[in-house]
C-alpha positions in Angstrom: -24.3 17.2 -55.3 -25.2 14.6 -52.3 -25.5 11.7 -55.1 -21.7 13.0 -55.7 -20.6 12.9 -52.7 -21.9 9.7 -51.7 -20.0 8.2 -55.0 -16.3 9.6 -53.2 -17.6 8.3 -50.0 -17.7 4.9 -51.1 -15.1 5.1 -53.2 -12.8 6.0 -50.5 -13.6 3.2 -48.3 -13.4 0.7 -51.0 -10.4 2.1 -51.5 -9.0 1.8 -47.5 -10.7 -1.6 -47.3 -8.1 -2.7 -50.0 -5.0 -1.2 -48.4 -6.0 -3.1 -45.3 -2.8 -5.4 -44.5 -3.7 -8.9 -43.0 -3.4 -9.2 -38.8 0.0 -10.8 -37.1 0.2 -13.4 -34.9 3.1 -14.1 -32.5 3.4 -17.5 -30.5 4.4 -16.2 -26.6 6.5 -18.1 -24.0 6.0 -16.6 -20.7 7.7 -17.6 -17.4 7.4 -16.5 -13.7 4.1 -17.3 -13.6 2.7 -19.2 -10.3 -1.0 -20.2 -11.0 -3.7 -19.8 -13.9 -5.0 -16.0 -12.3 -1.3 -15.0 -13.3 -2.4 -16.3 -17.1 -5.9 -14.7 -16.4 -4.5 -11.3 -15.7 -1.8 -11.6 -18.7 -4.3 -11.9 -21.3 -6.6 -9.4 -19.8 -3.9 -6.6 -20.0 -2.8 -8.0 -23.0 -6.6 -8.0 -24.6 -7.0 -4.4 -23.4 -3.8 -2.7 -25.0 -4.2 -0.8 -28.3 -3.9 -2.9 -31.7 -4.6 -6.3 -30.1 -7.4 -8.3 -31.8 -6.9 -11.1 -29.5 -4.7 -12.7 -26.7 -4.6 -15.6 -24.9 -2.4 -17.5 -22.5 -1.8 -20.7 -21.0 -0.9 -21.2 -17.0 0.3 -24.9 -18.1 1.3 -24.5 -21.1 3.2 -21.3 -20.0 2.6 -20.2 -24.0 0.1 -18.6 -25.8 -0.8 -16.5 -28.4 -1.4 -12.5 -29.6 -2.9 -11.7 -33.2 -3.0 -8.2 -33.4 -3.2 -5.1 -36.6 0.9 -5.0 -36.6 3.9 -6.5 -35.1 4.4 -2.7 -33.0 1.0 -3.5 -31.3 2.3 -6.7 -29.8 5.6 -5.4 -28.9 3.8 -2.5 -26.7 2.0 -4.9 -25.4 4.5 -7.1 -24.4 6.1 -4.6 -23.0 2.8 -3.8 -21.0 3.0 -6.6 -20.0 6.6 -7.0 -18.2 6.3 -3.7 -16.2 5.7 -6.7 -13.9 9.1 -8.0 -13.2 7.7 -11.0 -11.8 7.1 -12.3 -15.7 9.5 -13.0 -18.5 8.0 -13.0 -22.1 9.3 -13.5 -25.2 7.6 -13.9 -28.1 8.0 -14.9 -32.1 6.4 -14.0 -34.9 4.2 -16.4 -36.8 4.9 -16.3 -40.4 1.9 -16.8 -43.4 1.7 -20.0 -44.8 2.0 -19.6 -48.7 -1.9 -19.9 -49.4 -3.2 -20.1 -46.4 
């Protein structure tokens, strides 16, 4: 009965591990910042919401970038983010490459 059970365990997660959809990036513009700890801070709140695999943002650049596990997890987080009505952000979604 355990060998059995074992068998439908793994089964299962091939089975999830399949159905697993590939992360999103989106390319982010933001504006209203006034020096790099304003960057600092943005990707730290951005890196700490739900969903987000990684964030990052430039001070000089005033761009950066968000992959995260769907495009709903960066648009909370984005709007996380602008509770501060010092900062402006807008974002765009990076589309797959054919083959990449």
């Amino acid at each position: 009965m355990d060998t059995m059970k074992h068998l439908l365990t793994a089964l299962v997660l091939v089975l999830l591990a399949g159905c697993s959809r590939p992360p999103v990036e989106a390319q982010v513009n933001v504006a209203g910042m006034n020096c790099p700890n304003c960057a600092t801070g943005i990707t730290t709140t951005l890196n700490s919401c739900e969903g987000i695999e990684v964030a990052s943002i430039s001070y000089e650049k005033e761009s950066g970038m968000i992959r995260a596990v769907d495009e709903e997890a960066i648009r909370l987080a984005i709007e996380r983010v602008m509770k501060n009505p010092q900062y402006t952000v807008e974002y765009t979604i990076v589309e797959e490459q054919p083959g990449s």
